[in-house]
C-alpha positions in Angstrom: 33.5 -34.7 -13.1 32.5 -33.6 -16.8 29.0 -33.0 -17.9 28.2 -32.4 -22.0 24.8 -32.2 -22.8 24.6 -32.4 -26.7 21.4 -31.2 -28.4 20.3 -30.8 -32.1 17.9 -28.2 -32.3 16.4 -25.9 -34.8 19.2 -23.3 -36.4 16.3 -20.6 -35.6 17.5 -21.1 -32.3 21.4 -20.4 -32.3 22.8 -17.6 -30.3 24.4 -16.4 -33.3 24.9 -17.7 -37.1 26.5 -20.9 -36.3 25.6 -24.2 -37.1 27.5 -25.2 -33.9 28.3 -23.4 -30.2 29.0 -24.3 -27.2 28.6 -22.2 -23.9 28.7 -23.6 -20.1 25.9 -23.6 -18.4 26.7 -24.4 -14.3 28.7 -27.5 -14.1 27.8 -28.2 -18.0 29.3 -28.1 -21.2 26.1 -27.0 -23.4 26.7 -28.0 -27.1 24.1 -27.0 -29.8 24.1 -28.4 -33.5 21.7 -27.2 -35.6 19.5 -29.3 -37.6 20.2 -30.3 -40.7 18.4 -33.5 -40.8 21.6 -35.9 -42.1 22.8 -37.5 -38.7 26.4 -37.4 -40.0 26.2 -34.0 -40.7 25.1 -33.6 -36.8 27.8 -35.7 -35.2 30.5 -34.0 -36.9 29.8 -30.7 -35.9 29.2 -31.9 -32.5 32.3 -33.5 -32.3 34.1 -30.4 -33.4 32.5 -28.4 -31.0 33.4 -30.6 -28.0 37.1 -31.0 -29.2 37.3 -27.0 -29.7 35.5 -26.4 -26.7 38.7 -28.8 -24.8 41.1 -27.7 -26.7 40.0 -23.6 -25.4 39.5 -24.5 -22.0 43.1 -26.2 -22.1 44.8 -23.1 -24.0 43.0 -20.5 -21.0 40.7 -19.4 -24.0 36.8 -18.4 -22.5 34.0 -19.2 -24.3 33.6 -15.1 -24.1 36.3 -15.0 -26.1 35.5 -17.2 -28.6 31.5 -15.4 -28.8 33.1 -11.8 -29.2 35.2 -12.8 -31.8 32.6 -14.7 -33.9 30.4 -11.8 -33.3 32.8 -9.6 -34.8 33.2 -11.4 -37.5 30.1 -13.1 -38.2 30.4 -11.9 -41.9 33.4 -14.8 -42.6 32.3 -18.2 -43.9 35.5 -19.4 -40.8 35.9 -16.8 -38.4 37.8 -19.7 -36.4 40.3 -20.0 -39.7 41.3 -16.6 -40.2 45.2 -15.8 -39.1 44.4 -13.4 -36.0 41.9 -15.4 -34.0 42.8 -16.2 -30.9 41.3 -19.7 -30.7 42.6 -20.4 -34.2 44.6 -23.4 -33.1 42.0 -25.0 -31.2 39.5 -24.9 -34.7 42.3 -26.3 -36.9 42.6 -29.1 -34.5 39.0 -29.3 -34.1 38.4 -29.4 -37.9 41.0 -32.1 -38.7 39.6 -34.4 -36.4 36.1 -33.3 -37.8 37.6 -34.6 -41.2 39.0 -38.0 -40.4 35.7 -38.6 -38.7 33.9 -37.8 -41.7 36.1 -40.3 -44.2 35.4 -42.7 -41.5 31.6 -42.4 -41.8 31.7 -42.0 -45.6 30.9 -38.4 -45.5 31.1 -36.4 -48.7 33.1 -33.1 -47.1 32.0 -30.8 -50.3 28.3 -31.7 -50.0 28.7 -31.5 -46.1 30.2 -28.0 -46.4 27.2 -26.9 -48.7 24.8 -28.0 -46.4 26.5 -26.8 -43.4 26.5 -22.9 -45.7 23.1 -23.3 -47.0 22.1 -24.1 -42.8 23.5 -20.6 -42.7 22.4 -18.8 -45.2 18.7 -19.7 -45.7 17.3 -19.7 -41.9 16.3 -16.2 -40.2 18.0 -16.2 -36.8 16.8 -13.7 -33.7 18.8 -10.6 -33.5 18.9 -10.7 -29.6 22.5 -13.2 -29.1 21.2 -15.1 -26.2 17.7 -16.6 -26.4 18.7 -19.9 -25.3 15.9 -20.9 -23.0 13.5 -18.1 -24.3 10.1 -19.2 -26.3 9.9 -16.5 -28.8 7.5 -16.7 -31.7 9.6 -17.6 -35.0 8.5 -18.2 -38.1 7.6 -21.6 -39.1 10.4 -23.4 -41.0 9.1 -25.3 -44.1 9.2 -29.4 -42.5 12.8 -31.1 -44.2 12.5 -33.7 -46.0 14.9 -36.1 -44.3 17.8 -36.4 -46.8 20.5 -39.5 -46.7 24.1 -38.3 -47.3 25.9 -39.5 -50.4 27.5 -42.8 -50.0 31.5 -42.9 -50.2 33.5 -45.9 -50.1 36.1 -45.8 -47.0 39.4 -46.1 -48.1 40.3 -50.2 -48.4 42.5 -50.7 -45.3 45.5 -52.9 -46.7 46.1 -56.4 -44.8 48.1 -57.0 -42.5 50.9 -59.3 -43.5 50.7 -61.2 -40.4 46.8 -62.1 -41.5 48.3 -63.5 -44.8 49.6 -66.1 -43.5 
């Protein structure tokens, strides 16, 4: 049987400078999204990180892997994009679905991006990589004003010719 447990939680609390991870925990698939209050936003990265997370496990590629390679190269926006990365397929994949998913919810991709960077860039994260679990003392983030995501038609599906009739 297949366990995910999927949680949103503060960025603060990342094992590393990601808005999304996932590690197994026992019989569990642990995913963490962090916040970035637009419940889209969430879903998507969640979504990628369960299909990656497959898509790994299928190819023989351990989450080890995956966390030393971001770690090495936690100074790229995409460490899962660039040529040499051994789970490279798996995040293409990962991130195609992730954009189907968000035309079907309306999601503006540039403005998801720029969130999903500014997530990064603007929140202090603990230097020790695995504090899942751990209260530490953080600093307080400033409360986010909850923030509805720009509203995009989906593309007009074209009838059917048999409903024409």
């Amino acid at each position: 049987m297949y366990n995910a447990d999927i949680r949103t939680i503060p960025h603060r609390e990342q094992r590393y400078d990601t808005v999304g991870d996932f590690f197994a925990d026992s019989a569990t698939m642990k995913i963490y999204v962090s916040s970035m209050g637009i419940r889209e936003y969430e879903v998507l990265v969640a979504v990628h990180e369960l299909v990656e997370a497959e898509l790994c496990r299928k190819m023989g590629i351990t989450e080890q892997m995956v966390d030393a390679w971001d770690l090495a190269h936690e100074d790229e926006d995409e460490p899962g994009a660039l040529p040499d990365c051994p789970y490279r397929e798996a995040h293409l994949r990962a991130e195609a679905i992730e954009r189907v998913l968000a035309n079907d919810l309306a999601v503006d991709w540039e403005h998801y991006d720029r969130t999903v960077k500014a997530v990064v860039k603007d929140t202090p994260l603990p230097s020790d990589p695995t504090v899942h679990g751990k209260s530490q003392d953080y600093q307080r983030e400033k409360p986010q004003k909850r923030y509805r995501a720009p509203f995009i038609k989906p593309k007009q599906k074209k009838r059917s010719v048999l409903r024409d009739r």
